[in-house]
MARDRENKOL-505067 format. One record per residue (C-alpha): z, x, y; residue in one letter. Coordinates in steps of 0.001 Angstrom, whole numbers, padded with zeros to 6 digits, always signed. Layout:
N
ZXYa;...
//
This chain:
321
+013884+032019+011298x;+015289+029939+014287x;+013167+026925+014896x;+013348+025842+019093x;+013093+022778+019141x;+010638+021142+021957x;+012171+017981+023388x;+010095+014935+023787x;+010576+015476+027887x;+009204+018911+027871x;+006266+018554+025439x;+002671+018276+027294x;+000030+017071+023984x;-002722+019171+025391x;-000972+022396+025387x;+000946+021598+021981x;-002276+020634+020153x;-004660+023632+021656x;-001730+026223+020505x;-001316+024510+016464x;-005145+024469+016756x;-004937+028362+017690x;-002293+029392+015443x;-003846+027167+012613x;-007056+028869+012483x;-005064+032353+013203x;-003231+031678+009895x;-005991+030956+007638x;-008776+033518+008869x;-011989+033257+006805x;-009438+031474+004182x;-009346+028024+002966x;-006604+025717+003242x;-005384+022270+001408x;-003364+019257+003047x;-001057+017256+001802x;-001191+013277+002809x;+000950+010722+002382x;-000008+008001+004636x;+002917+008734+006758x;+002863+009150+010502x;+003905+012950+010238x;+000794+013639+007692x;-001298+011395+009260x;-001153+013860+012396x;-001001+017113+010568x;-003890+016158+008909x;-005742+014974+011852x;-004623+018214+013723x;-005622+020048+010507x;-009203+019020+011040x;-009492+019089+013906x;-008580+023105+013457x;-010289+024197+010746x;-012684+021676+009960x;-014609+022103+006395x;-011811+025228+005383x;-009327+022357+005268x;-009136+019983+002062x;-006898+016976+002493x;-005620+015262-001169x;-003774+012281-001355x;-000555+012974-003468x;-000636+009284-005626x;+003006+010114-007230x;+003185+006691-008354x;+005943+005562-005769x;+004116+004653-002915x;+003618+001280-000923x;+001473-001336-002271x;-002276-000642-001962x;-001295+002855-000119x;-003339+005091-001278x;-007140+003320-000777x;-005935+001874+002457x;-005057+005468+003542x;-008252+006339+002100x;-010394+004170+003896x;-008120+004373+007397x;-009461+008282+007369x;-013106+007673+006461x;-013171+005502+009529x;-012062+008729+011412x;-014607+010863+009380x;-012502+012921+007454x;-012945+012736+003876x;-009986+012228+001742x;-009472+012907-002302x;-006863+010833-004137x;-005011+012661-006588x;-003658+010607-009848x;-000261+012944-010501x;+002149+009325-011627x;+002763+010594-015245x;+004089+013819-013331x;+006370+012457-011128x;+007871+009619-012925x;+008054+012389-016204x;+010250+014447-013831x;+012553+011549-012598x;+013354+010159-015842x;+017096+009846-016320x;+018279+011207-013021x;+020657+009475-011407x;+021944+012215-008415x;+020321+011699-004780x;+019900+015470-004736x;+018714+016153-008309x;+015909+013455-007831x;+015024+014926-004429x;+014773+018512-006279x;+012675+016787-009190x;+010487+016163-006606x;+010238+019023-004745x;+009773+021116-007699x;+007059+018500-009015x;+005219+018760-005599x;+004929+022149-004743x;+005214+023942-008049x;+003191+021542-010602x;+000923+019756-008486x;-000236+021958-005466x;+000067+024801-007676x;-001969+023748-009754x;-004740+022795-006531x;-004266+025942-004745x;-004905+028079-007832x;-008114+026098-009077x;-009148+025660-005119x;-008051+029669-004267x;-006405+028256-001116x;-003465+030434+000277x;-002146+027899+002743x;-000771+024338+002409x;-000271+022512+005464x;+002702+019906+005816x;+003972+017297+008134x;+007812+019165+008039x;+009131+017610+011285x;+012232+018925+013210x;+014795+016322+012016x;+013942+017466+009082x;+015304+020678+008806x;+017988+019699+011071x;+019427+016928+008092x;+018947+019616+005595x;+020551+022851+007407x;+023535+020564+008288x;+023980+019163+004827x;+023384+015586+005474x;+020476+015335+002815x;+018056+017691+000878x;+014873+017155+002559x;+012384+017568-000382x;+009796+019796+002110x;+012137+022228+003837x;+011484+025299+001823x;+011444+028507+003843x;+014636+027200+005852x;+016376+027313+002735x;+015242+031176+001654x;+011972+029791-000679x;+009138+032168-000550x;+006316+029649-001519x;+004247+032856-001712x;+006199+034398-003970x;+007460+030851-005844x;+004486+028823-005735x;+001398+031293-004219x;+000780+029927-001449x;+001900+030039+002465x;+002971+026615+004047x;+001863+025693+007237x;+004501+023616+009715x;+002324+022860+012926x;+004796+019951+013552x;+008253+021532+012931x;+009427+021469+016377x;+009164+018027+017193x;+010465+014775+016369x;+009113+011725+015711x;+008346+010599+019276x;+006517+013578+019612x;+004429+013252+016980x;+003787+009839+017728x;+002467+011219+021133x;+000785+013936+019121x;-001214+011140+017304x;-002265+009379+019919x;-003634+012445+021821x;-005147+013610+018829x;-007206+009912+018462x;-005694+008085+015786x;-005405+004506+016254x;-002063+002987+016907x;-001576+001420+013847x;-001406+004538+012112x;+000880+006753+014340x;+003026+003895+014991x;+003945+003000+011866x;+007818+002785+011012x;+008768+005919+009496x;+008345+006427+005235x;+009909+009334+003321x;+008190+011948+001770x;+009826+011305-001610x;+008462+007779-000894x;+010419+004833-002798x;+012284+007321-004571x;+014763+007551-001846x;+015435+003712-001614x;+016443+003388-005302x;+019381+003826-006127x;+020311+004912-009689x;+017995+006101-012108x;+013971+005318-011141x;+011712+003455-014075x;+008242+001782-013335x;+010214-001831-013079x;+012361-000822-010633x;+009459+001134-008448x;+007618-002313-008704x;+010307-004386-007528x;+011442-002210-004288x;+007596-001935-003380x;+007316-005621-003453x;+010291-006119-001279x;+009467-003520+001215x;+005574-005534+001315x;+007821-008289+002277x;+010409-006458+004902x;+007671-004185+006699x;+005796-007681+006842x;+008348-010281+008220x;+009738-006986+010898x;+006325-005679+012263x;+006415-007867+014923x;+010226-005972+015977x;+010344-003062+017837x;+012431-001082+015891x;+012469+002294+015021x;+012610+001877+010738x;+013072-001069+008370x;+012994-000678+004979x;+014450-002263+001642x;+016780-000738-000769x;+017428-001326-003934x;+021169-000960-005911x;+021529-000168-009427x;+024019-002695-010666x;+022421-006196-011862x;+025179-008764-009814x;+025481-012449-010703x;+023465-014795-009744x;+021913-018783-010564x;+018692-019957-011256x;+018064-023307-012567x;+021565-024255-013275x;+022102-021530-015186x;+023656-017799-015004x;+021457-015034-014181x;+022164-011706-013558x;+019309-009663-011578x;+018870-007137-009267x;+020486-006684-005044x;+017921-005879-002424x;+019739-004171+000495x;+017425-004570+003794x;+017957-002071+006787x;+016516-002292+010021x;+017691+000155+012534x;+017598+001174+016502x;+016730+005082+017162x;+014844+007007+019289x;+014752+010004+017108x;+016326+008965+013732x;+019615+011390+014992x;+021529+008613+015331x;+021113+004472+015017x;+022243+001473+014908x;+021527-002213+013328x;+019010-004271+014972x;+020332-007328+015815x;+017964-009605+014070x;+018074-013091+013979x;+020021-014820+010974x;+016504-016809+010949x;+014882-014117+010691x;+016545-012345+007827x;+017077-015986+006102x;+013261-016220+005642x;+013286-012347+004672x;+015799-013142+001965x;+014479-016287+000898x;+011225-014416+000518x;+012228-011227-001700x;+014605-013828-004075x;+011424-015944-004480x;+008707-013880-004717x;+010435-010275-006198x;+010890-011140-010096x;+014463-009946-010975x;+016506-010215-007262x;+018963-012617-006729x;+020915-011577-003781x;+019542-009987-000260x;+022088-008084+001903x;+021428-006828+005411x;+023026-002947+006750x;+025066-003160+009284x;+026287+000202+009351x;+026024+002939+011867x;+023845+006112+011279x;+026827+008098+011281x;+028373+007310+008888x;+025298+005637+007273x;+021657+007205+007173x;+018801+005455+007523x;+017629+005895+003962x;+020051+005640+001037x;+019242+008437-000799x;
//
């Protein structure tokens, strides 16, 4: 199926949100539906859009896979109370980090993770819940990355040839698919969530699994949360597009009290986009990324050296895995 995409200049909010709202309650009839939200700005709006469609036939969970931000999932949870809609946090860590263990590939990790998702976890909800539809914050740049091979994007499913009816029993449900994330931000916005939650910079879906490199454990989740605490922090006050920290696999050299000690290299990227297609390096202040640094290699247990990108997206990304 050919996906148009509607450009940031041609979309009108009213008209886009009364025709997901129509198509939305089209889809799931006298049904019942689940959501899936991850804090992010593209879930945030589905689910608000969601609601705002089909009301009490909509259940939203909050996926807690165990490689979230810090505090994520109550702050999440009390952000949508606020808004009235009522959110239920879902414990599935043991899962996720069961199904990473040992990987080392980008794309076997991102396929862990898909599989883990939509197979063991919302399976699992849709067939005690007898939902038939699953609604998802899929975006456009989205399938775009994954249809041109750049990187596996861990929700595209029917793009790819998945029946989730026939794989996993259940339809998925892409009100967002052809916009980016301007558009959603705009979506947001029009739809009444407050600017701190549709403006905030960009997070994956496979969370801090995509900004370790190498094979993910439970120390290694800790330390990349607590640097990206630290980055999203010290850059909030920027207006770029993303920031986020990375975190290599090789322990590198480094001193401590006189003597030798080897730890682990934080890689911070802050980048310039409009619609994460292509981007460039924001030209932060060596004071500014001096405190950031002096920050993660004081307050991160384990890292002893702090790089900055500077790298295009092409021939970089904006994530690392």
């Amino acid at each position: 199926m050919e996906i148009k995409e509607i450009k940031i200049e041609e979309l009108d909010t009213s008209d886009f949100i009364e025709k997901q709202v129509r198509q939305l309650r089209s889809a799931v009839g006298d049904g019942f539906a689940v959501n899936a939200l991850s804090g992010g700005v593209d879930s945030s709006v589905v689910t608000m859009l969601g609601h705002k469609a089909l009301g009490s036939k909509l259940k939203t969970y909050f996926i807690e896979n165990g490689l979230m931000r810090k505090d994520e999932a109550n702050q999440i949870k009390s952000w949508f109370n606020e808004l009235g809609v009522e959110i239920e946090i879902l414990d599935a860590k043991d899962r996720f980090l069961s199904a990473l263990k040992g990987l080392t590939d980008p794309e076997e990790k991102r396929e862990a993770i898909t599989q883990t998702f939509y197979k063991d976890v919302f399976g699992d909800l849709v067939k005690q819940s007898g939902a038939k539809h699953l609604l998802q914050g899929t975006i456009y740049t989205d399938v775009e990355e994954t249809i041109a091979g750049i990187k596996r994007q861990h929700n595209i499913l029917e793009q790819l040839g998945i029946n989730t009816e026939e794989k996993f029993g259940y339809t998925v449900l892409e009100p967002l698919i052809q916009i980016r994330k301007p558009g959603v931000r705009k979506v947001g916005e029009a739809l009444g969530l407050p600017g701190i939650m549709y403006s905030r910079p960009p997070f994956p879906g496979p969370a801090l699994a995509t900004r370790i490199i190498g094979e993910i454990t439970p120390e290694k989740i800790e330390t990349v949360r607590l640097a990206t605490s630290i980055v999203e922090e010290e850059l909030s006050h920027t207006v770029a597009f993303q920031y986020l920290a990375i975190l290599h696999d090789d322990k590198v050299t480094g001193l401590r009290d006189g003597r030798r000690d080897y730890g682990y290299q934080i890689e911070v990227r802050c980048w310039d986009s409009n619609d994460a297609t292509t981007g460039k390096p924001t030209r932060l202040s060596f004071d500014i990324l001096e405190k950031i640094s002096e920050r993660i290699t004081i307050e991160v247990p384990g890292v002893v050296s702090v790089t900055y990108n500077i790298a295009t997206k092409p021939p970089s990304t904006i994530e690392a895995v």
